[in-house]
C-alpha positions as CSV (number, residue, x, y, z in Angstrom):
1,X,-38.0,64.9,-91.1
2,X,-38.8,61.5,-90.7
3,X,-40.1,59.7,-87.7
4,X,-38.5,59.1,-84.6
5,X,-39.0,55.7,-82.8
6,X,-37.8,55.5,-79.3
7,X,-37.1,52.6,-77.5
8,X,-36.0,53.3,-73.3
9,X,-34.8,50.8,-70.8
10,X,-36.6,48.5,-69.2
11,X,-37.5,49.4,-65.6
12,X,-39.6,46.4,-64.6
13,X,-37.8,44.3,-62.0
14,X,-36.0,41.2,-63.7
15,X,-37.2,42.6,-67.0
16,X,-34.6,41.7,-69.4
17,X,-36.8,42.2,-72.6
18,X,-36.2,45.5,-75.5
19,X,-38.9,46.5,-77.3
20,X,-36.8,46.9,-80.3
21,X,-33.2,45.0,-81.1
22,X,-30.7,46.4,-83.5
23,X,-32.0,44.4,-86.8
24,X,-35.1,46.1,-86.6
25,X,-33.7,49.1,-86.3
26,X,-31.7,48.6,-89.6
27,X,-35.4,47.9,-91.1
28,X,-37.3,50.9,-89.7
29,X,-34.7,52.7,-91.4
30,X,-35.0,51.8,-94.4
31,X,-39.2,52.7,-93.5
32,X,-38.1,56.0,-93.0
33,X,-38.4,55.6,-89.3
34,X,-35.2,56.9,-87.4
35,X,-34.3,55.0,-84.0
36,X,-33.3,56.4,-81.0
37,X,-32.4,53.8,-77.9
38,X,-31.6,54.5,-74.2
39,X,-27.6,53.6,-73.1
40,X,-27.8,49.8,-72.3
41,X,-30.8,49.2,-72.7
42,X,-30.4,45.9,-74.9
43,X,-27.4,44.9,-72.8
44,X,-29.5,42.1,-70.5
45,X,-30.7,40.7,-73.9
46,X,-27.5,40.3,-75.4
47,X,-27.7,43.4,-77.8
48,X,-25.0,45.8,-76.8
49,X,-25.0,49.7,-77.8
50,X,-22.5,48.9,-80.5
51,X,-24.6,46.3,-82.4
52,X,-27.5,49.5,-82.7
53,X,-25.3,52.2,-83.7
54,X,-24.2,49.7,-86.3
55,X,-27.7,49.2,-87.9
56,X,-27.9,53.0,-87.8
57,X,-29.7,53.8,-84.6
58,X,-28.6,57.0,-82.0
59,X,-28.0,56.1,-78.5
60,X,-28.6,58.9,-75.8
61,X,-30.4,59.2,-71.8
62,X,-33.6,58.3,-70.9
63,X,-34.8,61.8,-71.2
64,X,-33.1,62.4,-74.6
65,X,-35.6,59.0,-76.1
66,X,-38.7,60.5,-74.3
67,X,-38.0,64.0,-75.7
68,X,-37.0,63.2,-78.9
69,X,-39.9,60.3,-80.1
70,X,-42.4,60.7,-81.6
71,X,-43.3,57.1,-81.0
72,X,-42.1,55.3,-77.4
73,X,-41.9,51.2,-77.9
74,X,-41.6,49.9,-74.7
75,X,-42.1,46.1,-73.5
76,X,-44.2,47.1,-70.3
77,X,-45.5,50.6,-70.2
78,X,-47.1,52.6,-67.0
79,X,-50.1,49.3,-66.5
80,X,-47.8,46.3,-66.9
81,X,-44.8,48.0,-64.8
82,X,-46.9,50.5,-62.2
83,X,-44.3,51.1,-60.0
84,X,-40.8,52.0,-61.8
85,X,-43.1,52.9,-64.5
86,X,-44.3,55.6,-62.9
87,X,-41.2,58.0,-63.3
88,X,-41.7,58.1,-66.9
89,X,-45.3,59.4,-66.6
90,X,-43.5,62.8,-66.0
91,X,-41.3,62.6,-69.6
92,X,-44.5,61.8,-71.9
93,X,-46.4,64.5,-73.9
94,X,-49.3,65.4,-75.3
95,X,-49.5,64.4,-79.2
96,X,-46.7,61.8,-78.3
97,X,-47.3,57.9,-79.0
98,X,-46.7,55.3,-75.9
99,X,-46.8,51.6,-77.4
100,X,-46.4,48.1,-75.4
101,X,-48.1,45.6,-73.1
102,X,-50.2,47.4,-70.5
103,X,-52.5,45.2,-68.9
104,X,-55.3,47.7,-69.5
105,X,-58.3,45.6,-68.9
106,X,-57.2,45.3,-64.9
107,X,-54.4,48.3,-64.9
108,X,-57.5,50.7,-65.0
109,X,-55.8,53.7,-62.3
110,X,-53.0,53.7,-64.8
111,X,-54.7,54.4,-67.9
112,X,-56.6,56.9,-66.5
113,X,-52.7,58.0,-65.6
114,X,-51.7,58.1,-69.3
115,X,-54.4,59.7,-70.3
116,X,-53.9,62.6,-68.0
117,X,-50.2,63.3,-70.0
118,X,-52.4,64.0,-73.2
119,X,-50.1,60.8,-74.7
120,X,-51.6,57.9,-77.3
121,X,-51.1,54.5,-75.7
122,X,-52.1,51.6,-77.6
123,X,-52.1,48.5,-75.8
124,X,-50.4,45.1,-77.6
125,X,-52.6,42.8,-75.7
126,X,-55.3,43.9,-77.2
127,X,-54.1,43.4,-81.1
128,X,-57.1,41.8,-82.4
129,X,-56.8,38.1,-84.2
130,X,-57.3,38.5,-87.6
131,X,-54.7,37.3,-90.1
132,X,-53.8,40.9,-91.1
133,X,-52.7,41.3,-87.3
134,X,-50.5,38.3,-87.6
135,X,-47.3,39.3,-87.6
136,X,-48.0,42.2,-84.5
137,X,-49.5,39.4,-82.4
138,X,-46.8,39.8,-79.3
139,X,-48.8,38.3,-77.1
140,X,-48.4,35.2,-78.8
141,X,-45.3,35.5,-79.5
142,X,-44.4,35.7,-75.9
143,X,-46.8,32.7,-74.7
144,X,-44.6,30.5,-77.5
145,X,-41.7,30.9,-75.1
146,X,-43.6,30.8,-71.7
147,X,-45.0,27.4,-73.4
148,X,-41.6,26.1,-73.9
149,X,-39.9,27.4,-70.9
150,X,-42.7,25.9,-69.0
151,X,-42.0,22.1,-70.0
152,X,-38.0,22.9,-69.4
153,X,-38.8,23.7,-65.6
154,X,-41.5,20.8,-65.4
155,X,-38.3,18.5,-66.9
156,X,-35.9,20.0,-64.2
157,X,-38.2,19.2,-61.4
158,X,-39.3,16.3,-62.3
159,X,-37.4,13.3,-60.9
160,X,-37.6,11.3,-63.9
161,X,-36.5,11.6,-67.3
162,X,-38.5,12.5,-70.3
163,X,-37.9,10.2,-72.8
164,X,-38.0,6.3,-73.2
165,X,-34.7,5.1,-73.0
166,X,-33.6,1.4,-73.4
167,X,-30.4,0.1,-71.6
168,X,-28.1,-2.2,-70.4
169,X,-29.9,-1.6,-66.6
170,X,-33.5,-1.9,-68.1
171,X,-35.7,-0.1,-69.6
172,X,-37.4,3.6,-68.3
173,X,-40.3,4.4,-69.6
174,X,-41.5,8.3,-70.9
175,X,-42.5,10.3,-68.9
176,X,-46.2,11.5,-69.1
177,X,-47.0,15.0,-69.6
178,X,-50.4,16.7,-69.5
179,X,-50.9,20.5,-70.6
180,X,-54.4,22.2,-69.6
181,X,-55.1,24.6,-71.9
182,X,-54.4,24.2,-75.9
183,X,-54.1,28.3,-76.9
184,X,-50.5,29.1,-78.2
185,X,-48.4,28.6,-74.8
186,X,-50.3,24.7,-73.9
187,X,-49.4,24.4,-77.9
188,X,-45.8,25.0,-77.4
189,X,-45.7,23.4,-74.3
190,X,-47.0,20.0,-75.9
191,X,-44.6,20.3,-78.9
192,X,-41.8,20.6,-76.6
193,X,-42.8,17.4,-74.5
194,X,-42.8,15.4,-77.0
195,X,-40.1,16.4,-78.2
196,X,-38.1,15.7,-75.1
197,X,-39.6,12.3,-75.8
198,X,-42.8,12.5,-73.2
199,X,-46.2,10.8,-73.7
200,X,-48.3,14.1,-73.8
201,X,-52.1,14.7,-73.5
202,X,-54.0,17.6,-73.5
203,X,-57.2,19.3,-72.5
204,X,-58.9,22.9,-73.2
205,X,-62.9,23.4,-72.8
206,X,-63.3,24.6,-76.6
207,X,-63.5,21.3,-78.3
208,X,-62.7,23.2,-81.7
209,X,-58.9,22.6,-80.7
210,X,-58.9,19.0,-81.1
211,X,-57.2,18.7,-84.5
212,X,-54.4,21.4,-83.2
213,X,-53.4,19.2,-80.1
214,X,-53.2,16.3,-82.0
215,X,-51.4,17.8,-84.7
216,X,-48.3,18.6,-82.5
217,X,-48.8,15.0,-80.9
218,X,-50.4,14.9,-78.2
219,X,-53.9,12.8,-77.2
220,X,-57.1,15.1,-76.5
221,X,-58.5,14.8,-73.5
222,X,-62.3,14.4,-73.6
223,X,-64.8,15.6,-70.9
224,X,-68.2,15.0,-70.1
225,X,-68.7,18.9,-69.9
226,X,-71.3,21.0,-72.2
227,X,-69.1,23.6,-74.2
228,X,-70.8,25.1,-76.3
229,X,-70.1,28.1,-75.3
230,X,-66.1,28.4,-74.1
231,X,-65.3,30.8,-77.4
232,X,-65.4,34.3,-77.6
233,X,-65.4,35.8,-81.0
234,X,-61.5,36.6,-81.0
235,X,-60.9,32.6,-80.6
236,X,-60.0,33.0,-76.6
237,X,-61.5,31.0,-73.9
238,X,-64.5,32.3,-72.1
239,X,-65.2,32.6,-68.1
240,X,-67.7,29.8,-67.4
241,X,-70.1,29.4,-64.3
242,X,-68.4,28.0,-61.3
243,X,-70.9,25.0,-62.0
244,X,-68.5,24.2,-65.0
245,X,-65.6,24.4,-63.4
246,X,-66.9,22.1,-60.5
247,X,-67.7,19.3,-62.8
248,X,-64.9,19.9,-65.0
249,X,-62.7,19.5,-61.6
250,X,-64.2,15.9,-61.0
251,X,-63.4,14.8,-64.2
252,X,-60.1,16.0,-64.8
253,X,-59.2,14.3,-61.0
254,X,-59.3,11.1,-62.8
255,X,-56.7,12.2,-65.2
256,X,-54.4,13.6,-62.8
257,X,-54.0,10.0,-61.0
258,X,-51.6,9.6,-63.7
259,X,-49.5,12.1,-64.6
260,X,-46.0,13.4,-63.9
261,X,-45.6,16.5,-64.8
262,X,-49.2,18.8,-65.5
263,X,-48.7,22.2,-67.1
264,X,-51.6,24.8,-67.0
265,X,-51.9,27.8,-69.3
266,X,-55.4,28.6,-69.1
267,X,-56.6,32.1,-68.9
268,X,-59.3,34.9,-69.7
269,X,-58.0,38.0,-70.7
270,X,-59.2,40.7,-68.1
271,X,-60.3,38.2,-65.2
272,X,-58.3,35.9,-62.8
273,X,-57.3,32.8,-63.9
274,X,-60.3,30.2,-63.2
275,X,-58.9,27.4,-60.6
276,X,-59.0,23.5,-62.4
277,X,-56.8,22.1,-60.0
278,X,-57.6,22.3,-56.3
279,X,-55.5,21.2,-53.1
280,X,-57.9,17.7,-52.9
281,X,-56.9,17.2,-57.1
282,X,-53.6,17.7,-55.9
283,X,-53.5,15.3,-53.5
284,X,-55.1,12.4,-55.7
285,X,-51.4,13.3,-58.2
286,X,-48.5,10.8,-57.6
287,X,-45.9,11.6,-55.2
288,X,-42.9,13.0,-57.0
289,X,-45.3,14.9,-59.6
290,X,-44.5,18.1,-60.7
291,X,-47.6,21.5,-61.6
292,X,-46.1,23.9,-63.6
293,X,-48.5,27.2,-63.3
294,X,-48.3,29.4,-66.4
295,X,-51.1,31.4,-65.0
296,X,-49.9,31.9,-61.5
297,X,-49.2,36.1,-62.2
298,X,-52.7,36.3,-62.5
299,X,-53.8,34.0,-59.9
300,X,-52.5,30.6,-60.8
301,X,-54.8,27.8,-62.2
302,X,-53.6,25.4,-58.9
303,X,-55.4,26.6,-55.8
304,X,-52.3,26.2,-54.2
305,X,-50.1,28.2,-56.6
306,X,-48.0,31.3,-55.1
307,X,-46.5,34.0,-57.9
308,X,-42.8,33.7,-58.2
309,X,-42.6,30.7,-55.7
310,X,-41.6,26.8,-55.7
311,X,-43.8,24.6,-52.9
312,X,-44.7,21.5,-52.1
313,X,-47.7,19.9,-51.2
314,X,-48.8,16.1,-50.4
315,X,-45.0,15.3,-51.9
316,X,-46.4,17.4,-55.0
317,X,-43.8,20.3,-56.3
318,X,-46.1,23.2,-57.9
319,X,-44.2,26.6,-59.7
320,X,-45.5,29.7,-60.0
321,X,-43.5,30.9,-62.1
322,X,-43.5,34.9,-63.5
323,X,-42.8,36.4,-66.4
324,X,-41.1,33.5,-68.2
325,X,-40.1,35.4,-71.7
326,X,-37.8,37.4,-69.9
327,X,-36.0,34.5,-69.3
328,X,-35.1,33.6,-72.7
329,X,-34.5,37.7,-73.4
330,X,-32.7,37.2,-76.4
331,X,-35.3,35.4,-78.3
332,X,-38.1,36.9,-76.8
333,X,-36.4,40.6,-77.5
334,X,-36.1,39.3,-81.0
335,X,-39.9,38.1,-81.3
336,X,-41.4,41.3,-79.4
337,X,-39.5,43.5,-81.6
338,X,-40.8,41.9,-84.5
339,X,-44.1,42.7,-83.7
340,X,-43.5,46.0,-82.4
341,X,-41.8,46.9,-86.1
342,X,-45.0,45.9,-87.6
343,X,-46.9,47.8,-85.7
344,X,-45.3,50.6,-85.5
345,X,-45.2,50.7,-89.2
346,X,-49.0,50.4,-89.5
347,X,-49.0,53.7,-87.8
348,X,-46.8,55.8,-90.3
349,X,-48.0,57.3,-93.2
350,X,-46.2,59.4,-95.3
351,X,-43.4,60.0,-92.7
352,X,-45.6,60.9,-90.0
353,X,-48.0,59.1,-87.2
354,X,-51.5,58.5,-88.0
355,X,-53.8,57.3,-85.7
356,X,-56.7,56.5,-87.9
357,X,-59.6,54.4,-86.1
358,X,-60.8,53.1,-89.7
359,X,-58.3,50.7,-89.3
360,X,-59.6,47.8,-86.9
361,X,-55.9,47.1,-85.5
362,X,-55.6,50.6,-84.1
363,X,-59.1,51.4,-83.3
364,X,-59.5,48.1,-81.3
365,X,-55.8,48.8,-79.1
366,X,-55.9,52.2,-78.9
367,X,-56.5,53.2,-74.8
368,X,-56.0,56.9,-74.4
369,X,-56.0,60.1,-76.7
370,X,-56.1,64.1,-76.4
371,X,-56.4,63.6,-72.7
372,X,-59.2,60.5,-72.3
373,X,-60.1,57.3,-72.2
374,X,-61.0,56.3,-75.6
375,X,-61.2,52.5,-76.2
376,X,-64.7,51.5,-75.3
377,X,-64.3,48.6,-73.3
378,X,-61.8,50.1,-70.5
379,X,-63.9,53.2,-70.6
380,X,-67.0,51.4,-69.2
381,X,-64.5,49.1,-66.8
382,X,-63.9,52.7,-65.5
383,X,-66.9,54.1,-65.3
384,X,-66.7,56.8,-68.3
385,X,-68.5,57.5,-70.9
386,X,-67.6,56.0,-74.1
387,X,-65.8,58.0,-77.1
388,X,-66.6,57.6,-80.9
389,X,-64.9,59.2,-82.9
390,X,-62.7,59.2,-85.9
391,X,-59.1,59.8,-85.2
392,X,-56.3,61.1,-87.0
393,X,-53.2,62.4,-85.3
């Protein structure tokens, strides 16, 4: 029999997301992976129950995908939805394969949850950055769209235009845009201004982005500030000392005099979001500026940020806004599922799952197994000994 790949309803509030869309479903197929979706549960993203049972995929409950997988895709399992998510905890089984985003660096409780069901969750967050990994990288793929959907609220708020425009009532100059942060979402975010027509800059504390920002047209923003050590080995920006951040907050003051519309994206996976602009920064920008906080869901980069909320400070409009891909499902469901295809292949063999820690991919996002805690890192966040061992399930 082949494998079964099951793919439930979101539960998250305002998650519009699937894990997997009817295309891939057509190409897991042909994998020799069957496909089993919950009833509606593409409907938000614009893939009906029609379009899957056209690319060969069953439809049934909730309870008939959990029963019948072998492999669950979800887009936020039990850590990155711990409320709703919690139902489900009850439909998982032993020997059975949870995959998704999880948060499991912070959502510690609710690994130790998972683990409990005798279920195999394996994290997407924590797909490792090698070139082979590529093409399962969701967390990218989502902070592309949060980068973009960033500058389009920035635009919206912003009481100017973007672009330069030359007319019979004079001339209005562009807009100036500046993203803190150059990973992929401050990436996206600068191609996007300038393609609205903004003047962008940009600024991130690992100088070996440089060429990047300026490749997609912006100006790097150079700071007096020792960085020699604001890379971690996976190509992510490190936590510095608060003595950093402090004179990296004077500096970047001076560059904030200036701007209309500053978007930040900086964070540290597993810790809060370092603050780079406070309430005094804030009240050196112009009046009618606009701080568009990609971090704000896990703490906001802007003192003054608040999750999900729209204020106004010193005549200063900051956003805090949440979960941005599920606001462009239909793309975003498109990307995720993508990735999720991928990786879900990488864990067949020979029609059946095979949880082999060999392979650097699965060792370094696999969280729970047979009843424990088995990825290293949120083993010692929660206190537990450490497991090393080869798996194969």
């Amino acid at each position: 029999m082949p494998a079964i790949l099951g793919t439930p309803r979101e539960t998250f509030p305002g998650e519009r997301r699937v894990a997997i869309i009817p295309r891939q479903c057509e190409a897991l197929r042909r994998a020799g992976i069957e496909a089993i979706v919950e009833e509606s549960a593409g409907t938000a993203a614009g893939f009906p129950d029609e379009a899957y049972i056209s690319r060969g995929a069953r439809i049934g409950s909730r309870e008939d995908v959990f029963r019948e997988a072998d492999i669950v895709a979800q887009v936020r399992c039990l850590g990155a939805n711990p409320e709703a998510g919690r139902s489900d905890i009850l439909l998982l089984r032993p020997g059975q394969v949870l995959v998704g985003f999880g948060e499991p660096l912070t959502a510690l409780n609710e690994c130790s949850d998972l683990a409990t069901t005798g279920a195999s969750f394996l994290a997407m967050e924590l797909i490792p950055r090698i070139t082979r990994a590529q093409s399962m990288d969701a967390l990218s793929s989502m902070a592309t769209i949060s980068g973009y959907k960033a500058v389009l609220l920035g635009a919206e708020h912003l009481p100017k235009m973007f672009p330069m425009l030359m007319t019979a009532a004079g001339t209005i100059t562009p807009a100036k845009v500046f993203v803190l942060g150059a990973g992929v979402a401050g990436l996206q975010a600068i191609a996007t201004a300038r393609r609205l027509g903004a003047v962008v800059c940009g600024y991130d504390v690992r100088p070996s982005v440089k060429e990047q920002v300026e490749s997609v047209g912006a100006k790097f923003v150079m700071l007096d500030v020792d960085t020699q050590s604001s890379e971690d080995k996976g190509g992510y920006a490190k936590a510095m000392d608060e003595t950093f951040y402090r004179r990296q907050r004077q500096l970047l003051t001076e560059v904030l005099r200036d701007q209309d519309v500053v978007i930040t994206t900086a964070a540290v996976p597993g810790r809060k979001a370092p603050i780079l602009i406070t309430a005094e920064m804030v009240c050196a920008m112009p009046a009618g500026s606009v701080i568009v906080d990609i971090a704000a869901e896990r703490g906001g980069n802007c003192e003054l940020t608040r999750a999900g909320e729209a204020i106004v400070h010193n005549d200063v409009t900051i956003l805090g806004p949440v979960n941005l891909p599920a606001t462009v499902p239909y793309h975003a469901s498109q990307m995720f599922a993508s990735n999720m295809s991928a990786f879900v292949k990488l864990l067949i063999r020979e029609g059946r799952v095979s949880l082999n820690l060999e392979d650097e991919i699965i060792r370094e996002t696999l969280i729970t197994h047979e009843g424990r805690v088995v990825h290293s890192r949120v083993a010692d966040l929660l206190g537990e000994p450490p497991v090393t061992r080869k798996v194969n399930a």
